[in-house]
C-alpha positions in Angstrom: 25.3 27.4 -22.2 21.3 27.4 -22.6 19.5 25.3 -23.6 18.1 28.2 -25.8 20.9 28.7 -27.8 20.3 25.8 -30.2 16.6 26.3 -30.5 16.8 26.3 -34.6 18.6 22.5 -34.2 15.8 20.9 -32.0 14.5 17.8 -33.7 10.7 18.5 -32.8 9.0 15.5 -35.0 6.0 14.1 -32.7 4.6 12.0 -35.5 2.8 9.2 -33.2 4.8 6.0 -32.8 3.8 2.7 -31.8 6.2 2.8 -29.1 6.8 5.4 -26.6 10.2 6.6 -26.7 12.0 8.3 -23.7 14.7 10.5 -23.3 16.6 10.1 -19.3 18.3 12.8 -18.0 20.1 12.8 -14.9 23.7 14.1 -13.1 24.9 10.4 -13.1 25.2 8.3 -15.6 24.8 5.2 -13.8 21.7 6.6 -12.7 20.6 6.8 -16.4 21.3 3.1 -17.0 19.3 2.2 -13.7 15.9 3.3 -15.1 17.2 2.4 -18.6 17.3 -0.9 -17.7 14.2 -1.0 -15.1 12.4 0.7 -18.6 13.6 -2.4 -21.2 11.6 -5.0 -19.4 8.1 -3.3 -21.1 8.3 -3.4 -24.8 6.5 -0.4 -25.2 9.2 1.6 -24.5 12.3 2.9 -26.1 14.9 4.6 -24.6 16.3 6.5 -27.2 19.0 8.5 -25.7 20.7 9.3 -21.8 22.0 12.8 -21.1 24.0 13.8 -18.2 23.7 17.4 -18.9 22.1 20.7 -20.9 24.4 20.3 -23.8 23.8 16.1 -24.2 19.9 16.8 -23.7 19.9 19.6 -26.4 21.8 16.8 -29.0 19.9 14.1 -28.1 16.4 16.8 -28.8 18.0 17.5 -32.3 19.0 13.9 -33.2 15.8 11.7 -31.7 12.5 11.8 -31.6 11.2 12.2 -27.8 7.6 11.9 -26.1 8.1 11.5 -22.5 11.9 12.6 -20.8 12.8 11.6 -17.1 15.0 14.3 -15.8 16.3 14.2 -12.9 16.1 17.2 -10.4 20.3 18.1 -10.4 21.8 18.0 -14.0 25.8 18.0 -14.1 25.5 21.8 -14.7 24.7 22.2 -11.1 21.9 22.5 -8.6 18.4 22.8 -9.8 19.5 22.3 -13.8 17.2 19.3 -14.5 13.9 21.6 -13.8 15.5 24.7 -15.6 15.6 22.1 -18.3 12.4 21.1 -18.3 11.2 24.1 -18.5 13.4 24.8 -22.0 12.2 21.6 -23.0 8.4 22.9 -22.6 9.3 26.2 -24.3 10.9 24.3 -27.4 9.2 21.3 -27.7 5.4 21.5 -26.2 5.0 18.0 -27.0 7.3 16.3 -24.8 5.8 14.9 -21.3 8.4 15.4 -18.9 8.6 13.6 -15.1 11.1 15.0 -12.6 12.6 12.2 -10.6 12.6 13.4 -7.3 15.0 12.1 -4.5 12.3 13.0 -1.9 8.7 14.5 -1.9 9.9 18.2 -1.1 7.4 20.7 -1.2 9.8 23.4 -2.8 10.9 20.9 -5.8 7.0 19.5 -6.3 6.4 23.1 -7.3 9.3 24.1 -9.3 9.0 21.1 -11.1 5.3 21.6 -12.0 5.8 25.4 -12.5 8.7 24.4 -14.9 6.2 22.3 -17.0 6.4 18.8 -15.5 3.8 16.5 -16.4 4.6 13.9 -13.2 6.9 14.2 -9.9 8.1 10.5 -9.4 10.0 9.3 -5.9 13.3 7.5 -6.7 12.5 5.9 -3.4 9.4 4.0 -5.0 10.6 0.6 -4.6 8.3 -1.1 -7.2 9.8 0.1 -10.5 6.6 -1.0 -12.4 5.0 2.2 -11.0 7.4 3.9 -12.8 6.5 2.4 -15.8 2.4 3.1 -15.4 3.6 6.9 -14.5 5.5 7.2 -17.9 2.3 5.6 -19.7 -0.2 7.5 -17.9 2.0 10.8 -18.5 2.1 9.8 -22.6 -1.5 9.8 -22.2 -2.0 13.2 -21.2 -2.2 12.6 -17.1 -0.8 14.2 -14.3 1.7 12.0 -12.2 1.8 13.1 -8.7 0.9 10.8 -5.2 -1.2 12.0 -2.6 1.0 13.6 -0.5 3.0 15.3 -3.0 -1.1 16.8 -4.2 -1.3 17.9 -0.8 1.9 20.0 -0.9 0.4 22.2 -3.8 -2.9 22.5 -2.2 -0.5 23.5 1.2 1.3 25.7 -1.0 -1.9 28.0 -2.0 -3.7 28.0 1.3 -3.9 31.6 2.4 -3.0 33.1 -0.8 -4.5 35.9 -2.9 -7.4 34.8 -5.3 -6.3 33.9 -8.3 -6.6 35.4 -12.1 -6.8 33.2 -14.6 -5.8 34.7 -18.0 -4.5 33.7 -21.7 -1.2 34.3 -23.2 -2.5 37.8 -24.0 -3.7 38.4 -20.8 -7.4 38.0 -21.2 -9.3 36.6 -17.8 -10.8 33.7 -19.0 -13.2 33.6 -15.6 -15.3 35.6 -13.9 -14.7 37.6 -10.7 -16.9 34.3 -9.0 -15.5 31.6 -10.8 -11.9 32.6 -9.9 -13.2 32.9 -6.0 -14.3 28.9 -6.6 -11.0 28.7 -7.9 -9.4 30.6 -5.0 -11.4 28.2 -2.4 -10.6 25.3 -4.0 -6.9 25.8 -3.9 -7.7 26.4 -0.1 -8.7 22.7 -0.2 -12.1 23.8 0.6 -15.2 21.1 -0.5 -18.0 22.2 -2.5 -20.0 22.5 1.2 -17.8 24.6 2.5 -17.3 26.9 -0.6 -21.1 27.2 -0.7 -21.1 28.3 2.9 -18.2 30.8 1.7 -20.1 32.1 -0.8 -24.1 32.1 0.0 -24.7 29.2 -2.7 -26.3 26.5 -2.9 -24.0 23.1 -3.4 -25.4 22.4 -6.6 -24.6 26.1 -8.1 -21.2 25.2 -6.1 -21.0 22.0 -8.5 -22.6 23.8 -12.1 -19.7 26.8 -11.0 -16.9 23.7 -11.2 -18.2 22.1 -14.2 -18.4 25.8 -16.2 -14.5 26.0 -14.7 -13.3 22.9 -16.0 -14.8 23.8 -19.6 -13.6 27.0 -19.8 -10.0 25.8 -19.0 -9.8 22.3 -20.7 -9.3 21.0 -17.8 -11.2 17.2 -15.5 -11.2 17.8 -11.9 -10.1 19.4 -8.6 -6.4 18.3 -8.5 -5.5 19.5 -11.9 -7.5 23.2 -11.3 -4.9 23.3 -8.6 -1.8 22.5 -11.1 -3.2 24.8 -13.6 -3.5 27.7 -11.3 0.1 27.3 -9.9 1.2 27.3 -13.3 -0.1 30.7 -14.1 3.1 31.9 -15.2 2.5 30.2 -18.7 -0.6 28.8 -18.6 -1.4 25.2 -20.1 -4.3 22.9 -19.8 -3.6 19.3 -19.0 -5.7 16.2 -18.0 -4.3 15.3 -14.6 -4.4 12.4 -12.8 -4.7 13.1 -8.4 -2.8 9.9 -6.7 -0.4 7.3 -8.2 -1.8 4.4 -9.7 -5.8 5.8 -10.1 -7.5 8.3 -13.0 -9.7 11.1 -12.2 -13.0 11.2 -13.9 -14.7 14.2 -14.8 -16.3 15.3 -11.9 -17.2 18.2 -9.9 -17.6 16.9 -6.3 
């Protein structure tokens, strides 16, 4: 059973609420109640429903309102069914924010997570459960949740790869041959030095290059280029955020 089959039931309402209400989804229940009860202690939130597997999540979609859903990375359905969910989540309901709860920061799940659609990748083994609470707020906002070293795992992830295309649902390149290069090189974790050096530029045509990038792809800096570009397979801009517990501004350095 998919997730897709009851796409005409899901409950899609995103009218903005005063509080922000969460769906959890994870293989064990007890789990559930765990961050249940770690997310009570902040008024802000309400849980509205726990699911255990695809068929709970798709009733609690069509019966609640949701704007940010905790999945965990295993579902009851088996292994990997929390990010296969998230990614049906994305495709029915754009709106929702979801954060894979990860049991430890593996590269492989930090990229299927984000390729699925995540907004966030969150340790279980964070022992300050307020953290998880400013990752779910910063995620409602619009952020991207991911530490340091799970940021360095995606730019690990490109290095030595093909430059990238950026294009539009119908396929359009939405950069040119030289901004997708930058793009290419920044994904390397290149700086704007050594990408001028790459190139024959100047830093500060390095720097204009980024800025021009960022427009053209709605996006605010370095870390969420990289997110963007690994998730190429359906392309969506976000605002990102580069390391738990700071925001990004818009810059180009």
């Amino acid at each position: 059973m998919s997730v897709g089959d009851y796409e005409p039931l899901v409950n899609c309402n995103h009218k903005s609420a005063d509080r922000i209400r969460i769906l959890i989804a994870d293989a064990n229940a007890m789990s559930c109640e765990l961050v249940r009860g770690a997310l009570k202690r902040r008024r802000r939130f309400e849980v509205v429903a726990c699911a255990t597997n695809l068929q709970d999540l798709v009733e609690a979609l069509e019966t609640s309102a949701v704007d940010v859903a905790l999945v965990g990375t295993h579902l009851k359905d088996g292994k990997g069914s929390g990010v296969r969910a998230v990614q049906q989540m994305r495709a029915l309901c754009p709106h929702i924010r979801s954060v894979v709860l990860l049991e430890a920061s593996e590269r492989k799940l930090v990229l299927e997570a984000f390729r699925a659609g995540a907004k966030g990748v969150f340790r279980r083994s964070e022992p300050n459960l307020d953290v998880l609470s400013k990752c779910v707020d910063r995620v409602h906002a619009g952020q991207i949740w991911a530490s340091n070293v799970e940021v360095e795992q995606l730019l690990e992830a490109f290095r030595g790869s093909a430059p990238i295309t950026l294009t539009n649902r119908r396929g359009v390149n939405l950069l040119s041959k030289q901004e997708s290069r930058i793009v290419w090189l920044v994904t390397e974790g290149r700086t704007n030095r050594e990408i001028a050096s790459h190139l024959d530029l100047s830093e500060h045509t390095v720097k204009n290059y980024l800025f021009k990038i960022f427009d053209k792809l709605g996006i605010s800096n370095r870390v969420e280029l990289v997110i963007y570009a690994m998730s190429q397979e359906d392309p969506l801009p976000t605002t990102s955020e580069g390391q738990v517990g700071s925001s990004l501004s818009k810059q180009a350095s």
